[in-house]
N, C-alpha and C positions, 0 to 999 in steps of 0.2 A: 517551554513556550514555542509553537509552530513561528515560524520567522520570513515564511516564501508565503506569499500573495497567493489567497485561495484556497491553498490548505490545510484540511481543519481536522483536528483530533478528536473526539470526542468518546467520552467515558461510556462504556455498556453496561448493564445489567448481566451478574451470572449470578441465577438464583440457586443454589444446592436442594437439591431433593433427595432423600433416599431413593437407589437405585438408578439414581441417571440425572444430570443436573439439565437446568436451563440455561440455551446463551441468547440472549437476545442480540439482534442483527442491525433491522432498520424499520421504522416505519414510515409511510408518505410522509407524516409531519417533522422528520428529523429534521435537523442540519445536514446538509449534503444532499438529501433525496432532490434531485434532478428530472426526475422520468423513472420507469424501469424499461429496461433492454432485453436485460438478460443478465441471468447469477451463473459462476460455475464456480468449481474449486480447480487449484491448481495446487501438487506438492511440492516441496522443495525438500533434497535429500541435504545429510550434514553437510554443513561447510560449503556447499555448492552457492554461488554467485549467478545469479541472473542480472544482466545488467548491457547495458541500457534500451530505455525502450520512453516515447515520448508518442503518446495521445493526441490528434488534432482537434477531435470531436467529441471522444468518451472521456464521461466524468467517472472514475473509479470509489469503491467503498469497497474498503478493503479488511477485512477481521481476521485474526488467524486465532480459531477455537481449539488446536492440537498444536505442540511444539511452542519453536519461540523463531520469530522471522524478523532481521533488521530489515528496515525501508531506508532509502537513502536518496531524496529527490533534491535535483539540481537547478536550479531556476536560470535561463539564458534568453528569456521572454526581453526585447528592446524596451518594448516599452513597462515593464515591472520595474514596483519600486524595491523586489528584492532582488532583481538581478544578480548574480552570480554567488549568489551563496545557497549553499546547501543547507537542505536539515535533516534531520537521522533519527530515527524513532524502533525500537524494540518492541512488536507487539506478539503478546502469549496470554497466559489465563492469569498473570500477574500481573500483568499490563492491557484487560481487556477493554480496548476498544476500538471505535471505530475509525480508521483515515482516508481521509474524503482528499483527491489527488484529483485536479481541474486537468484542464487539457493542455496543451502545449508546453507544460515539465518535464525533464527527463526524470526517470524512476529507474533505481536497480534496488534487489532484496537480495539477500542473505540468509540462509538458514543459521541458526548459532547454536543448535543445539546436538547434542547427541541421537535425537530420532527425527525420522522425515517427519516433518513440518507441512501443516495445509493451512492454505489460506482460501477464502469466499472473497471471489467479486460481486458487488451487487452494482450493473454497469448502466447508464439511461439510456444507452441504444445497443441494439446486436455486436457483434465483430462483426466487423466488414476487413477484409482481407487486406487491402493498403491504405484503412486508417490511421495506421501509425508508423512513425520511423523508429530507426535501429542504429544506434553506433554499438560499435566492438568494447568492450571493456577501458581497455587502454585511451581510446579517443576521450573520455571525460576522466581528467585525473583526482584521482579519489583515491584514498588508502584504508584498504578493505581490511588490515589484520585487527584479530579481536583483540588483542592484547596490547593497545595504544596509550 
């Protein structure tokens, strides 16, 4: 169960075809669709930590259709009724779906698997270059080992 105010999980369709499957993304009518901005992919190599990074503006949809990538969003929002709790979700082709990540949460990912890992932003406005902040790993204390 999602537990931080605003964001939301949501199960995708992957259909199997011979010769090449389907993964379904997003449509305007989903949960989460906000606007479109702009989609890219980003990968993450083993074991590598990306972390932290907190949206003022971008509402994030995030799928990861290769590999398997932990999410780990930190809520420190004053006025949220989830204030200071974290949630943590594993998304891969076992777990596919959608996580829709509102603005002013901190976010770090994790790749957990043995092959680089991609994930699809599908974003409701462009990057803009100092939309968002950045703390160093250490400044939100969190424990990243898989084996917990």
């Amino acid at each position: 169960m999602v537990n931080i105010d605003g964001v939301k999980l949501s199960p995708l369709k992957h259909i199997v075809v011979p010769g090449g499957d389907v993964f379904h993304a997003m449509k305007n009518s989903d949960p989460g669709y906000d606007g479109f901005g702009e989609a890219y992919f980003s990968t993450v190599e083993p074991n590598a930590i990306k972390a932290w990074k907190r949206h003022n503006t971008m509402t994030l949809n995030l799928i990861v259709p290769i590999g398997a990538i932990r999410f780990v969003i930190y809520d420190d929002r004053d006025d949220s009724p989830s204030r200071d709790l974290f949630y943590e979700v594993t998304l891969s082709r076992k777990n596919y779906s959608r996580l829709t990540v509102p603005p002013m949460v901190w976010m770090g990912f994790q790749c957990v698997g043995n092959v680089t890992a991609m994930l699809l932003n599908i974003a409701n406005i462009p990057h803009l270059p100092n939309e968002a902040d950045k703390k160093e790993i250490e400044e939100i204390v969190f424990d990243w080992s898989l084996n917990k």
